[in-house]
C-alpha positions as CSV (number, residue, x, y, z in Angstrom):
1,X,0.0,0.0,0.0
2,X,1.1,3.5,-1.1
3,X,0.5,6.6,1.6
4,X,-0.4,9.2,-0.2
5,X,-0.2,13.2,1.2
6,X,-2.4,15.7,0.2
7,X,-1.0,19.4,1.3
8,X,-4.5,21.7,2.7
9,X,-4.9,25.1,1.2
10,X,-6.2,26.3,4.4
11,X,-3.7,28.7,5.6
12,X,-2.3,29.6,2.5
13,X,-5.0,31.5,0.9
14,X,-3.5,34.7,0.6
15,X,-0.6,32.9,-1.2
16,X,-0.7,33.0,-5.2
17,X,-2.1,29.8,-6.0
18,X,0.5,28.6,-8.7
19,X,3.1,29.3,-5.7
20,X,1.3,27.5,-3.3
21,X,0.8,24.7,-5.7
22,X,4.1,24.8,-6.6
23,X,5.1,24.9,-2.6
24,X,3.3,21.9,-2.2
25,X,4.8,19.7,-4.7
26,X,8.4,20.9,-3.5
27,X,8.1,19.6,-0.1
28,X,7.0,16.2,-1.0
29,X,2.9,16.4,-1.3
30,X,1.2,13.9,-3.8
31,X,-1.7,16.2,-3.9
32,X,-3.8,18.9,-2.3
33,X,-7.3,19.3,-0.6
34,X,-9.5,22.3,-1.1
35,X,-12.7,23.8,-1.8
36,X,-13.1,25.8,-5.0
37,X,-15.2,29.0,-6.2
38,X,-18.6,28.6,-7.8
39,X,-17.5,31.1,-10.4
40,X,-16.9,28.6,-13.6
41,X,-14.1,30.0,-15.4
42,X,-11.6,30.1,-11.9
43,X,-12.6,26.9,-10.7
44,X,-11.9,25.5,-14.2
45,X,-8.4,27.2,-14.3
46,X,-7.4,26.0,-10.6
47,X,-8.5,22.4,-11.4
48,X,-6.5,22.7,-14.6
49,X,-3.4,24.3,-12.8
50,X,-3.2,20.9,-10.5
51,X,-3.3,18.9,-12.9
52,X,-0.7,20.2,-14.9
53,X,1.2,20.4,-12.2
54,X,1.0,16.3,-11.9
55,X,-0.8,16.7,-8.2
56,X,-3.6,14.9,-7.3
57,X,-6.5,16.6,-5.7
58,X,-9.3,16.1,-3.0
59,X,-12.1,18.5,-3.4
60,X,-13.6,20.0,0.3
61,X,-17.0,21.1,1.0
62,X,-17.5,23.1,4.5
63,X,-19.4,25.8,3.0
64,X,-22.9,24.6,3.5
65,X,-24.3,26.2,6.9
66,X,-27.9,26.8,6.6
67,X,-30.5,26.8,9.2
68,X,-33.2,25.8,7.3
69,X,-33.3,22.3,5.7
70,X,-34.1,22.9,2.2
71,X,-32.0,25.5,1.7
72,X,-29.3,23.7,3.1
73,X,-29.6,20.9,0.6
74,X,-30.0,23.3,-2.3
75,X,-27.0,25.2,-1.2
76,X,-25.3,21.7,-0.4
77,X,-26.2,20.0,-4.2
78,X,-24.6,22.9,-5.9
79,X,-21.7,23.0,-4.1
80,X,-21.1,19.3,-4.5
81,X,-21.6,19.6,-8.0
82,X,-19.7,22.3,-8.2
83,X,-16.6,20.0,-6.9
84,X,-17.1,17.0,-9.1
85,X,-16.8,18.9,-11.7
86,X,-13.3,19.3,-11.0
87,X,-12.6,15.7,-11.2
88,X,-10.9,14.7,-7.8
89,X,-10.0,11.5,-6.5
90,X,-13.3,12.2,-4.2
91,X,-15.1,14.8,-2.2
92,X,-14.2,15.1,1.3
93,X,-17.6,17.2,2.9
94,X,-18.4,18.9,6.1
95,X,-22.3,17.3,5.9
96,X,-25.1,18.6,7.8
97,X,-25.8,19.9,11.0
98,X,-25.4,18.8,15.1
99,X,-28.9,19.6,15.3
100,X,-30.6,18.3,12.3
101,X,-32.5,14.9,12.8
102,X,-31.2,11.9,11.6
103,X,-33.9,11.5,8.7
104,X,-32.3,15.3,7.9
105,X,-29.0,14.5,7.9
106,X,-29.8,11.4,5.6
107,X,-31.4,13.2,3.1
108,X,-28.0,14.6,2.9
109,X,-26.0,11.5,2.9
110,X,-28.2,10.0,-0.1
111,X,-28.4,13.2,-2.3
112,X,-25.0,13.3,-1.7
113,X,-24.9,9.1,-2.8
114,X,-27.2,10.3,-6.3
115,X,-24.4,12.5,-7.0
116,X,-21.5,10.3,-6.7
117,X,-23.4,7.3,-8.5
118,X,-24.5,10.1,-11.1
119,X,-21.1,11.8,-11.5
120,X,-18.7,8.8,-11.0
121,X,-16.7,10.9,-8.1
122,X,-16.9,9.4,-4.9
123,X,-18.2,11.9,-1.7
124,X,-17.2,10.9,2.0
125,X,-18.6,12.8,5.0
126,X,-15.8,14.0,7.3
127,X,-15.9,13.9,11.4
128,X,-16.1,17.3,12.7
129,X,-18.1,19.4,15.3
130,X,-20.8,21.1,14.6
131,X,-21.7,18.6,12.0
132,X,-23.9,14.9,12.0
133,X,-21.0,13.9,13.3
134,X,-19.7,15.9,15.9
135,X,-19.4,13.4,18.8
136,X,-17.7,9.4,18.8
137,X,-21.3,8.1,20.1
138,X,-23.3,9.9,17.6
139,X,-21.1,8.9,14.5
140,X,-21.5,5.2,15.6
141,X,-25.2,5.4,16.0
142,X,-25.2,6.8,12.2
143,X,-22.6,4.1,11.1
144,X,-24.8,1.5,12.9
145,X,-27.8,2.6,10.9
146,X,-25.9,3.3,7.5
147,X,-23.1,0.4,7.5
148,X,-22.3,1.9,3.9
149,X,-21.2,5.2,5.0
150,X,-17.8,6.2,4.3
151,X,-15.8,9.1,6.2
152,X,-13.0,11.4,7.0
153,X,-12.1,10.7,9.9
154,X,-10.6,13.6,12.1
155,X,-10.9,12.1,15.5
156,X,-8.8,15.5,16.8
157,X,-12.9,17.1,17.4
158,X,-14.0,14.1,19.4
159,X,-11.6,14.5,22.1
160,X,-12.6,18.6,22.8
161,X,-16.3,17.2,22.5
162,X,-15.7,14.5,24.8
163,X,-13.4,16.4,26.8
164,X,-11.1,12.8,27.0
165,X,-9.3,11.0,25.0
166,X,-12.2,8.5,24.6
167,X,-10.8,5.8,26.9
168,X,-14.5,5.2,27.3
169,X,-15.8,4.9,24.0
170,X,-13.4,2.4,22.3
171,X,-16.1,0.2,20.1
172,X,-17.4,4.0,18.6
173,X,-13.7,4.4,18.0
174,X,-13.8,1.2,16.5
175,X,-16.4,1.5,14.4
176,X,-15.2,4.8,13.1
177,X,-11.6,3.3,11.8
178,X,-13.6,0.6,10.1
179,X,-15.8,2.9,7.9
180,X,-12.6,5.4,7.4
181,X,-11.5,6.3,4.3
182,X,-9.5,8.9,4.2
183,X,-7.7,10.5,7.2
184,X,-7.1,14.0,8.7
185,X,-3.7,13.8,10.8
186,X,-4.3,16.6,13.6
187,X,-3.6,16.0,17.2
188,X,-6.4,17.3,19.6
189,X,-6.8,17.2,23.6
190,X,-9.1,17.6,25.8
191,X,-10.0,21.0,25.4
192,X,-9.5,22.0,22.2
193,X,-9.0,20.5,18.5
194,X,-5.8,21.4,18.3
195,X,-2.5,21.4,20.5
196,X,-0.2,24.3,20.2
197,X,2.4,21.9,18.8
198,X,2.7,18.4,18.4
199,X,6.6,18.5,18.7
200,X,6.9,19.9,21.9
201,X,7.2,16.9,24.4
202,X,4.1,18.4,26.6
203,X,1.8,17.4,23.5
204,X,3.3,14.0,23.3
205,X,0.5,12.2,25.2
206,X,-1.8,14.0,23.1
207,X,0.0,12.7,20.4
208,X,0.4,9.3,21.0
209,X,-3.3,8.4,21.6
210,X,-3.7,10.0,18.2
211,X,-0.4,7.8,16.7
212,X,-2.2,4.4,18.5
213,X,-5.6,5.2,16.2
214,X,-3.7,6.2,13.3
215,X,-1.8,3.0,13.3
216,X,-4.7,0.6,14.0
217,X,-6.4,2.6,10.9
218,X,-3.1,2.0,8.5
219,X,-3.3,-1.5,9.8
220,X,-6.6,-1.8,8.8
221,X,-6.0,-0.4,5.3
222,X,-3.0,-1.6,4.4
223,X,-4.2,-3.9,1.8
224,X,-5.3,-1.1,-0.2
225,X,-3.6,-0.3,-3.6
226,X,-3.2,3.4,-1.3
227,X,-4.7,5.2,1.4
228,X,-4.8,9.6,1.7
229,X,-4.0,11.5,4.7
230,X,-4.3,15.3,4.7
231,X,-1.6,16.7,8.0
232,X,-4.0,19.2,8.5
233,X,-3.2,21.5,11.6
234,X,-4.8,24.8,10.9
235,X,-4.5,28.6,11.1
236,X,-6.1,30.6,13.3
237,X,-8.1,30.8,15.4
238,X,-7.0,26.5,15.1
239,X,-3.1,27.9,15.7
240,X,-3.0,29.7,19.0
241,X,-0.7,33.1,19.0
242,X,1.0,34.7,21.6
243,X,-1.0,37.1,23.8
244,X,0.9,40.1,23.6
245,X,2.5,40.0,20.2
246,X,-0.2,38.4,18.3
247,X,2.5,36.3,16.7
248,X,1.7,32.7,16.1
249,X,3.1,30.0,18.2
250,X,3.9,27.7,15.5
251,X,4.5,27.7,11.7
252,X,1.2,26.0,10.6
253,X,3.1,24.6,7.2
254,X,6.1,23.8,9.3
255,X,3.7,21.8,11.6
256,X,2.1,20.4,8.5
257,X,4.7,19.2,6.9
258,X,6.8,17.4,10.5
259,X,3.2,15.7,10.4
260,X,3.6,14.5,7.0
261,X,7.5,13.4,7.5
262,X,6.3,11.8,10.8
263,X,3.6,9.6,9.0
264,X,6.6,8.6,6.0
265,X,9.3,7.9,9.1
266,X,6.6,5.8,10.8
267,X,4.8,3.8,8.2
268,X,7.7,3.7,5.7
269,X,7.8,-0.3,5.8
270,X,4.2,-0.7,7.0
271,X,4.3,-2.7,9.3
272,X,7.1,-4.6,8.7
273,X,8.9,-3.1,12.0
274,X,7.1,-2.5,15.0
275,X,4.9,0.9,15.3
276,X,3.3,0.2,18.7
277,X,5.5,2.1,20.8
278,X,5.7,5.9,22.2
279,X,7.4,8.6,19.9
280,X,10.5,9.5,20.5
281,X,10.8,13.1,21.2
């Protein structure tokens, strides 16, 4: 199985995009993940940009945040088809609401299902608050219920909603690496989504409850032809800056990117050498 790296454009935004691109590729990213304008003629030249670039790319879908149901799925279709357009390897979406009912959040999941089937691009539904599935309890009750549904999973929002480490809720943990297909690689604790900095040894028991799910889910994969993981530690108000200087605490590419060479140092002979232990630091 090949690991493949997809570089976020959150963060770099204000960046020219053929530099970012560019960026990307330099450091050793296979790909990128993003979201794209609704105007036709810049989504079409961004999409075309990657690609002759020779990255591969993961459209993103967060945008969708309306109140009212119907609205939300019109606003949630044209966005979606919006992405596929763009021919990614699949659609990684931010899908529904916390407080939608399930029937509402399913409507969701199978216009969502008519797209893919319709458009030949695959759409999985990614693990994050404020969403269907904001919580490790509430995911698995879904997953029970929809054994078919594929996700993202970023478990980083589970342990601020659960304000733990989820000691206590390994079978939905469980179930959640099972229906993974893609992963977000960001290291959250107990009160937030994400730690200051995973290098600094005060994060590393944050980070090795993440490193123990992330290898049982490579584990689980690893007869795949490949598998995508996005190192995705964000900007702020994600990245915490200093009080008086407003400076931030990290660099959220330099973060990124020790992710990234982490995952490549750690799963470089999959599994062949023994991954169950702590990090050094």
């Amino acid at each position: 199985m090949n690991l493949l790296y997809f570089c976020p454009l959150w963060g770099s935004e204000t960046m020219p995009f053929e530099q970012f691109l560019q960026q990307a590729k330099n450091a050793g990213y296979d790909g990128v993940e993003m979201s794209f304008p609704l105007n036709e003629k810049e989504r079409n030249e961004k999409a075309k940009l990657i690609d002759s670039l020779g990255l591969k790319l993961i459209a993103q879908h967060w945008e969708t945040v309306d109140k009212d149901p119907k609205l939300h799925r019109h606003n949630f279709e044209k966005r979606l088809r919006n992405l596929a357009s763009t021919n990614p390897l699949f659609i990684n979406s931010q899908t529904g609401k916390d407080y939608y009912t399930f029937d509402q959040n399913c409507e969701l999941f199978n216009l969502a299902n008519e797209i893919a089937i319709e458009t030949g691009v695959p759409i999985i539904h990614e693990t994050h608050r404020g969403k269907w599935s904001f919580a490790a309890h509430i995911t698995k009750e879904y997953l029970d219920r929809l054994p078919d549904l594929k996700i993202t999973l970023d478990i980083s929002h589970w342990c601020v909603t659960a304000e733990s480490f989820l000691q206590d809720q390994k079978e939905a943990v469980n179930k959640a690496i099972g229906s993974t297909a893609h992963l977000h690689a960001r290291v959250g604790y107990t009160e937030g989504p994400q730690v200051p900095d995973p290098r600094v040894p005060d994060w590393g028991s944050a980070l090795n409850f993440h490193l123990e799910w992330w290898d049982r889910l490579i584990k689980v994969n690893k007869e795949k032809e490949f598998f995508t993981v996005t190192p995705e530690f964000g900007a702020p108000p994600y990245l915490i800056n200093h009080p008086e200087s407003g400076e931030p605490l990290a660099s959220q590419w330099d973060v990124n990117m020790w992710m990234m060479n982490l995952f490549k140092k750690r799963y470089s002979h999959l599994f062949s050498v023994d991954t169950s232990t702590e990090t050094e630091f």
